[in-house]
TORTI-875661 format. One record per residue (C-alpha): residue number from 1; residue in one letter; z, x, y. Coordinates in Angstrom, 2 decimals. Layout:
N
<atom pos="NUM" code="A" up="Z" east="X" north="Y"/>
...
//
This chain:
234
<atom pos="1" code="X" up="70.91" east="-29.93" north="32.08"/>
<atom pos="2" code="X" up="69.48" east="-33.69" north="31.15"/>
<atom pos="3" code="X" up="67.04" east="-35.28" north="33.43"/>
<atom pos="4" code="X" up="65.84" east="-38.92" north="32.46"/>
<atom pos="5" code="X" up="63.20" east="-40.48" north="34.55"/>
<atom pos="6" code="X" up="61.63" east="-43.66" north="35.10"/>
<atom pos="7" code="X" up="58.45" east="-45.47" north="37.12"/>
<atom pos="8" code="X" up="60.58" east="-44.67" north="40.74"/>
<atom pos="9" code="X" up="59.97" east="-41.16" north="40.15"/>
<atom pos="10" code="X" up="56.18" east="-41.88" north="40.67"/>
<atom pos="11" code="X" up="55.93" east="-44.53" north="43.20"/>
<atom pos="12" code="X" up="55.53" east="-42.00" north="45.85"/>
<atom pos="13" code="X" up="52.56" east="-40.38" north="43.48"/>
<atom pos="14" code="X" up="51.00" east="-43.95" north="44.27"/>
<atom pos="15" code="X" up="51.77" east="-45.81" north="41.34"/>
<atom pos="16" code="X" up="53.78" east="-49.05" north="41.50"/>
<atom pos="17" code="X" up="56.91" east="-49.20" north="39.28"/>
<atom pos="18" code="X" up="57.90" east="-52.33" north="37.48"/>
<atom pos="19" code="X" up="60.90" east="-54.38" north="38.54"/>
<atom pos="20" code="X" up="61.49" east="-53.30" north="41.98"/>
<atom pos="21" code="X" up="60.91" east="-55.21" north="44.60"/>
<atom pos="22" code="X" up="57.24" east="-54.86" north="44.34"/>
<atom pos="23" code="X" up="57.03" east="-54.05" north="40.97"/>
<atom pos="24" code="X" up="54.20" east="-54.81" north="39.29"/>
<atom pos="25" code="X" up="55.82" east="-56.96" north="37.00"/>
<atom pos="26" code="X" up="57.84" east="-58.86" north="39.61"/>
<atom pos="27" code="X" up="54.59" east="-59.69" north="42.01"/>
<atom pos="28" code="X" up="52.73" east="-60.23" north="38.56"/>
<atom pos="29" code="X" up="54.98" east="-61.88" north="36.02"/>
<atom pos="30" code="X" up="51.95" east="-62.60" north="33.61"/>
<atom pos="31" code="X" up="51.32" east="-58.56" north="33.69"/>
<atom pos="32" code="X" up="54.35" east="-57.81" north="31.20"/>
<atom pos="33" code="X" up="52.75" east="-59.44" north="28.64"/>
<atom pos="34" code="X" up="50.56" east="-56.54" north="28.31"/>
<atom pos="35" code="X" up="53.35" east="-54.81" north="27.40"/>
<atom pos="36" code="X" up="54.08" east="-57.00" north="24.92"/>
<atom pos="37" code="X" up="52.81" east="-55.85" north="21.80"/>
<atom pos="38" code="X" up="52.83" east="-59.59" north="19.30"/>
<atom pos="39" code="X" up="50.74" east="-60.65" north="22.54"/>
<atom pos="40" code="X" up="48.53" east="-57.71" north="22.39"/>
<atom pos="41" code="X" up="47.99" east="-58.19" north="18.74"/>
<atom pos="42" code="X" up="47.27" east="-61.94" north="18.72"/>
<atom pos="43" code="X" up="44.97" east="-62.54" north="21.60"/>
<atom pos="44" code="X" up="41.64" east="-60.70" north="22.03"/>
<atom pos="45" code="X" up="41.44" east="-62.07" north="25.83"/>
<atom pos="46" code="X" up="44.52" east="-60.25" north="26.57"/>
<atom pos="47" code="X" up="43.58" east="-56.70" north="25.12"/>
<atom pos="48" code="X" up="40.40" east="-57.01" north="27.08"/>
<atom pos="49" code="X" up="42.96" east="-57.40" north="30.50"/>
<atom pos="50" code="X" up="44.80" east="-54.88" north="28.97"/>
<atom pos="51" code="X" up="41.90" east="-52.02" north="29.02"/>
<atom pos="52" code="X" up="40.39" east="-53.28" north="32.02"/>
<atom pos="53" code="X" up="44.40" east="-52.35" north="33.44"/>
<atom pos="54" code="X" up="44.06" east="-49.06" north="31.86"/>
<atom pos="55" code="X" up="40.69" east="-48.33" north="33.32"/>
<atom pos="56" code="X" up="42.24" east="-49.42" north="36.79"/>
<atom pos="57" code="X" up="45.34" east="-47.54" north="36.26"/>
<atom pos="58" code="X" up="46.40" east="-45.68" north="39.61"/>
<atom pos="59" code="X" up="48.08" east="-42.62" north="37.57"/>
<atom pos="60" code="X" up="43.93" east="-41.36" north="36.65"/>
<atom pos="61" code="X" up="44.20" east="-40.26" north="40.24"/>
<atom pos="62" code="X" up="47.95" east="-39.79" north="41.07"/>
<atom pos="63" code="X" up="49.21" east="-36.20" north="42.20"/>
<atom pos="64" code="X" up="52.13" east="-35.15" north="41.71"/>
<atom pos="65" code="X" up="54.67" east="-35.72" north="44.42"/>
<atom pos="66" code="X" up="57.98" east="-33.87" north="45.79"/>
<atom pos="67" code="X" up="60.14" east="-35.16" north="42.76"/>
<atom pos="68" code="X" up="58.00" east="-34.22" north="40.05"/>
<atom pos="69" code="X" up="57.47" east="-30.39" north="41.90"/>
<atom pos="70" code="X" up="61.36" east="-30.48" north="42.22"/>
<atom pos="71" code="X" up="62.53" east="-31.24" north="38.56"/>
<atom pos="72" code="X" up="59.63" east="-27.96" north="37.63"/>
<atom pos="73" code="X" up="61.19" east="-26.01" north="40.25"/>
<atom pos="74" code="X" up="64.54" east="-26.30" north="38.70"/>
<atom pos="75" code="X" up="63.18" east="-26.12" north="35.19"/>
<atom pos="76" code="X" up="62.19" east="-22.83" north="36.19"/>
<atom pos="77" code="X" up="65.66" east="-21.14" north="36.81"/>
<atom pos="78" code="X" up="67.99" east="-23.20" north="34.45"/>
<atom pos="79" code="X" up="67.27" east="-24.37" north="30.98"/>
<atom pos="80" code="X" up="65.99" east="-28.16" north="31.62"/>
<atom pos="81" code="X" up="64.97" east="-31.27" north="29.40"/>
<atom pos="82" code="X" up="63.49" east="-33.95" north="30.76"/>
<atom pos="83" code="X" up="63.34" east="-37.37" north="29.02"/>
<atom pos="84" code="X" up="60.62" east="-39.52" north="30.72"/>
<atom pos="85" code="X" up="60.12" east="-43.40" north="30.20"/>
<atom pos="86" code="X" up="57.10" east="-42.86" north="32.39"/>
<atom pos="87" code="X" up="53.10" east="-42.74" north="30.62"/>
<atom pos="88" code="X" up="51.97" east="-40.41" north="33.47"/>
<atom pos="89" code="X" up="51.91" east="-37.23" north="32.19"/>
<atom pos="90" code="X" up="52.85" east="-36.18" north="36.30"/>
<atom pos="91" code="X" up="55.95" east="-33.74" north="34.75"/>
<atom pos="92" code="X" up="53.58" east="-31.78" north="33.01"/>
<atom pos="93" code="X" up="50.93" east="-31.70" north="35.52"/>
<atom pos="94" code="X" up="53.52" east="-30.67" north="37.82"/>
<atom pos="95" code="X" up="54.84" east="-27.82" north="35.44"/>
<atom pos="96" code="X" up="57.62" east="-29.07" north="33.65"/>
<atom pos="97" code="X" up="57.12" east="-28.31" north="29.86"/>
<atom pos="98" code="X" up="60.53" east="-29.64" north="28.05"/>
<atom pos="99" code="X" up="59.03" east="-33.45" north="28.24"/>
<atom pos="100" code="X" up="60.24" east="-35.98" north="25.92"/>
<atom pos="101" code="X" up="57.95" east="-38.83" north="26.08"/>
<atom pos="102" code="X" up="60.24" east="-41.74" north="24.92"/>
<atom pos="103" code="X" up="57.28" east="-44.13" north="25.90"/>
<atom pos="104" code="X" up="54.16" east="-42.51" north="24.81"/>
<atom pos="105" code="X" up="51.83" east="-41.34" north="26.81"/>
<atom pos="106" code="X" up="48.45" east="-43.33" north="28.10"/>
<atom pos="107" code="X" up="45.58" east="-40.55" north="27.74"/>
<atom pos="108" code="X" up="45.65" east="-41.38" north="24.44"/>
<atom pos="109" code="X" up="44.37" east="-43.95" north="21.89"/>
<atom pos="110" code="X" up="45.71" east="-44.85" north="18.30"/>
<atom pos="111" code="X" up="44.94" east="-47.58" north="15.58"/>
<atom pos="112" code="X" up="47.32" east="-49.82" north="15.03"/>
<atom pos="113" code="X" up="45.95" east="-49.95" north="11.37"/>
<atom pos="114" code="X" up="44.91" east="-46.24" north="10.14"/>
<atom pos="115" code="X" up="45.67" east="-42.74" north="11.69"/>
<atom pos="116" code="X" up="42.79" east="-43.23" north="13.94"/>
<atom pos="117" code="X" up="43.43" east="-41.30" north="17.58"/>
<atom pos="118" code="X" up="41.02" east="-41.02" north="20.75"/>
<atom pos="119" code="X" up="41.33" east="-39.64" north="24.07"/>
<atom pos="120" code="X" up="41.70" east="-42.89" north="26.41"/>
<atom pos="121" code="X" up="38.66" east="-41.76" north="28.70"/>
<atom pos="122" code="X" up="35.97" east="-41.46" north="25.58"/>
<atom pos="123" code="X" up="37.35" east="-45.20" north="24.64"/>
<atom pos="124" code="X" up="37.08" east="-46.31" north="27.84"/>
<atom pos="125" code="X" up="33.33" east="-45.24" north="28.23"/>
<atom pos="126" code="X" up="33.14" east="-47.74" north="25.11"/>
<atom pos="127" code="X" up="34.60" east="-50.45" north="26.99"/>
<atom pos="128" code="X" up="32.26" east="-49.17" north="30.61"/>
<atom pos="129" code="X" up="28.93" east="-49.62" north="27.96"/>
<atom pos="130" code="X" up="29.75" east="-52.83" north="27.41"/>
<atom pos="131" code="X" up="32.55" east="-53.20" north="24.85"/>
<atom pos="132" code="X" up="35.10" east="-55.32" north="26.05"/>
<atom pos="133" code="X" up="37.73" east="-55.03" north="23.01"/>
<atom pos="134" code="X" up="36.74" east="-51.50" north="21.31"/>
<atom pos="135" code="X" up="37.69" east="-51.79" north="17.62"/>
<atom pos="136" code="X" up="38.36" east="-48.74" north="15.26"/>
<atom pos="137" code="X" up="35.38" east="-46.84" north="14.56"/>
<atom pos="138" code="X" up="36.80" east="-45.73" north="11.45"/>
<atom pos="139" code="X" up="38.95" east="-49.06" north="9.89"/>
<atom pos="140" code="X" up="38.21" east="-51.48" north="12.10"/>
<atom pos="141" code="X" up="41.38" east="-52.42" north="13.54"/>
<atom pos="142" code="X" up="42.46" east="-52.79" north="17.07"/>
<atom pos="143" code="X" up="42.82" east="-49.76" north="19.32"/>
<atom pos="144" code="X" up="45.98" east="-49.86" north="21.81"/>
<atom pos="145" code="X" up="47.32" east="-46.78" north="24.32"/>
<atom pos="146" code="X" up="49.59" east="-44.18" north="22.58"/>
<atom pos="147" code="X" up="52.11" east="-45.88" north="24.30"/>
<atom pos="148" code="X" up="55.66" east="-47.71" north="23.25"/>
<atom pos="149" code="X" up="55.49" east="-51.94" north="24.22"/>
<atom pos="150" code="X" up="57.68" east="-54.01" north="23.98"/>
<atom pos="151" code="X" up="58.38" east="-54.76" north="20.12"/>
<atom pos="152" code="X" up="57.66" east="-51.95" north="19.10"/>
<atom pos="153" code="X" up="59.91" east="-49.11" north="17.36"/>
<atom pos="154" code="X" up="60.14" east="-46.22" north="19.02"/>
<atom pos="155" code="X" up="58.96" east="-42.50" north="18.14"/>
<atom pos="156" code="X" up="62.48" east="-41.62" north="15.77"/>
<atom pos="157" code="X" up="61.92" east="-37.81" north="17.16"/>
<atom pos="158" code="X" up="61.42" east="-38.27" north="20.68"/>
<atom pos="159" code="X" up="64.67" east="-40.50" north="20.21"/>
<atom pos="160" code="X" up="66.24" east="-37.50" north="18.27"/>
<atom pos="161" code="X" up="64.97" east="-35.34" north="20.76"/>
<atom pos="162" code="X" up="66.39" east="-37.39" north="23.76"/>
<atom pos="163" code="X" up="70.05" east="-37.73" north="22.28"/>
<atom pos="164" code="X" up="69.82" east="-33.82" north="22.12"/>
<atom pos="165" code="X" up="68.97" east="-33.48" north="25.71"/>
<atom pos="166" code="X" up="71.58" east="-36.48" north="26.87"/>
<atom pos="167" code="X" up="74.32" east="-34.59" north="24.53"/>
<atom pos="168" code="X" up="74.18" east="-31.17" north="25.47"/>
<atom pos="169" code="X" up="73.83" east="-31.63" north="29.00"/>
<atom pos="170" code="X" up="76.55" east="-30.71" north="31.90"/>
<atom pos="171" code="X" up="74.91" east="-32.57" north="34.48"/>
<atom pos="172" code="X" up="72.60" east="-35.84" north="33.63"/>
<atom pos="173" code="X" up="70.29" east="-37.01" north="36.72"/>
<atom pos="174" code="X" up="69.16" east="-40.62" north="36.07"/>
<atom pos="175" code="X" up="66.08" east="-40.62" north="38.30"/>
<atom pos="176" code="X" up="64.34" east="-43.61" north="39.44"/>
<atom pos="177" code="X" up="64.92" east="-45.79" north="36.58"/>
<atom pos="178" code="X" up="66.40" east="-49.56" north="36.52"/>
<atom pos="179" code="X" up="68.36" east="-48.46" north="33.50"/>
<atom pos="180" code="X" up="67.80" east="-51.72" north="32.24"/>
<atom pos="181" code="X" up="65.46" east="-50.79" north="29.34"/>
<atom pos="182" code="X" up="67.32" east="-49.60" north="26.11"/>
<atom pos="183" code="X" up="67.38" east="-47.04" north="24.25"/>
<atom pos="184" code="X" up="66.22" east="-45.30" north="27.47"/>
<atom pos="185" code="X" up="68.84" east="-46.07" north="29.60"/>
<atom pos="186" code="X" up="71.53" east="-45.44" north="27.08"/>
<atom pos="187" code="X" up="71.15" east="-41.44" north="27.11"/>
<atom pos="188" code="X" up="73.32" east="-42.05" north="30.10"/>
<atom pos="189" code="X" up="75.97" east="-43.20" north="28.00"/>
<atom pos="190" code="X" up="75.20" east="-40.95" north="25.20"/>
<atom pos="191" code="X" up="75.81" east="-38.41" north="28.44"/>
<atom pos="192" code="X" up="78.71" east="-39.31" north="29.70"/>
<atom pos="193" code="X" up="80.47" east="-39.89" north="26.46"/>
<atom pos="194" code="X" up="79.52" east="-36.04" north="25.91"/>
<atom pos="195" code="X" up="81.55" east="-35.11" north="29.24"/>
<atom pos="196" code="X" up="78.81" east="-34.75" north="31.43"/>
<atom pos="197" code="X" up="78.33" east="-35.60" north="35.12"/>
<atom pos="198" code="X" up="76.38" east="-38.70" north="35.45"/>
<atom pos="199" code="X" up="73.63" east="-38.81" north="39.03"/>
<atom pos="200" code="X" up="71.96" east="-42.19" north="39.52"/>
<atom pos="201" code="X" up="69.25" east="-41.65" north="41.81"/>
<atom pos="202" code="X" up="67.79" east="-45.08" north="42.41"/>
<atom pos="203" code="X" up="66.47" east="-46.95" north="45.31"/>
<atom pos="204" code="X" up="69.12" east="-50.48" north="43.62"/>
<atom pos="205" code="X" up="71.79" east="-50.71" north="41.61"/>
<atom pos="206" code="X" up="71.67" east="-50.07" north="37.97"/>
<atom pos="207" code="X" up="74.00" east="-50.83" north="35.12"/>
<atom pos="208" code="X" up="75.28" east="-47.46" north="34.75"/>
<atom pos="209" code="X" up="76.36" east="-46.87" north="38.36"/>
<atom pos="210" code="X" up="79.86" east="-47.80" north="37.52"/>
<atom pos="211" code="X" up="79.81" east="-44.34" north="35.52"/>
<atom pos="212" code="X" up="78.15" east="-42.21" north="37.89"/>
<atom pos="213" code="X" up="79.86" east="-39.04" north="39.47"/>
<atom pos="214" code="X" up="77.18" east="-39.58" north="42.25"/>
<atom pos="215" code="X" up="75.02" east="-42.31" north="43.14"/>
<atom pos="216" code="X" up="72.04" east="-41.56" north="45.59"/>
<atom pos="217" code="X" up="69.61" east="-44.54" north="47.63"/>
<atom pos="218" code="X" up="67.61" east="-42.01" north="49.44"/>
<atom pos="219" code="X" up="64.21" east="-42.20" north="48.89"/>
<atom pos="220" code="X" up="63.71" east="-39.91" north="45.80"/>
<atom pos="221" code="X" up="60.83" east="-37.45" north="47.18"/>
<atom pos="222" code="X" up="63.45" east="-36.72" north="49.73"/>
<atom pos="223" code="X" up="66.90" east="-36.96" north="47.07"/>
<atom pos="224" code="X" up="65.21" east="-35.21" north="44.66"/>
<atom pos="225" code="X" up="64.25" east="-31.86" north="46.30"/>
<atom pos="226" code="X" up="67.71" east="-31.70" north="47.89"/>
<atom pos="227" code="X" up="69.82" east="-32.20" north="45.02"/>
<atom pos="228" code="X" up="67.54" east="-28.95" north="43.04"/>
<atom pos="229" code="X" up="68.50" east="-27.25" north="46.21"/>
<atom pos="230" code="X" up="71.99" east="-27.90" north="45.93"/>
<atom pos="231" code="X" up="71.99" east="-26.57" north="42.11"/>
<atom pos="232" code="X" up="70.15" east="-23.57" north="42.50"/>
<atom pos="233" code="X" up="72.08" east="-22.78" north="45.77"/>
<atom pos="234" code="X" up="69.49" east="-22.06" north="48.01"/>
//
């Protein structure tokens, strides 16, 4: 069984997805390009936003919520992979240990110019002393989060690793995710093609719902829990 998730999954952990109705990139348009990584690169001003955003970041204190204890409850009993566009790290802390991090992950630092890596915290106690734009210790060159933006390739094995998931899987739960970013969103396809059951579980429409088996609204710490129930049978 395939499970891809996206920022809905953890909106009820308190932490605000992106293009939904209060997204933070729809109440913030100028937030995305934070995400963007020739912006990043170029302009020192907007990497010191960018780790004052990471040091403000509402997933250092997120929990995680029904969904995330639901998709570990039903990794439990059946043989689960879970591909996750989120940086949250809230599958793991929930239990889940088949994670494929297609986006990276934001407790961690790397150099964009050497094989430099950090924990996020110890960098950010550089920026709390009074470094606004911590360089490299070691090259020099400008730290970012060990996560995917935008213009950036992605990890080739946690794409590897995600077409395995999407192609072996009987049932594929797309779980709150736009399913407008690609690659992501096409392990639905990749799913599908394979002769699996497609469930969008999204609060709006997506792109794929035209290929779903099942499409769910409910609110997904409600959805969530119910569907596991229905597939373990209890």
């Amino acid at each position: 069984m395939g499970v891809l998730t996206g920022a809905g999954i953890s909106t009820e952990s308190g932490i605000p997805d992106f293009r939904g109705p209060r997204g933070v990139w729809t109440e913030d348009p100028i937030a995305e390009l934070l995400s963007t990584y020739q912006n990043y690169v170029a302009d020192p001003e907007l990497r010191q936003r960018a780790w004052l955003a990471r040091r403000d970041n509402p997933a250092w204190k997120a929990t995680p919520n029904d969904a995330h204890l639901a998709l570990a409850r039903l990794a439990s009993a059946r043989q689960v992979g879970i591909i996750t566009q989120n940086i949250d790290r809230l599958h793991q802390r929930a239990g889940s240990d088949s994670v494929v991090e297609i986006h990276g992950n934001m407790f961690e630092v790397v150099c964009i110019d050497c094989e430099f890596t950090d924990s996020m915290a110890a960098t950010l106690e550089r920026v709390a002393a009074g470094d606004p734009d911590p360089a490299c210790p070691e090259c020099g060159g400008i730290l970012k989060a060990a996560t995917i933006m935008f213009g950036q390739h992605l990890d080739s094995d946690a794409i590897r690793a995600a077409v395995q998931i999407a192609e072996t899987a009987e049932i594929f739960l797309a779980v709150g995710s736009s399913l407008q970013v690609e690659p992501a969103a096409s392990m639905c396809a990749v799913a599908v093609d394979a002769g699996a059951d497609l469930v969008v579980v999204n609060a709006e429409p997506t792109p794929y719902d035209e290929y779903a088996a099942e499409i769910v609204r409910d609110p997904i710490g409600v959805a969530l829990p119910r569907l596991v129930s229905e597939i373990l049978g209890d």
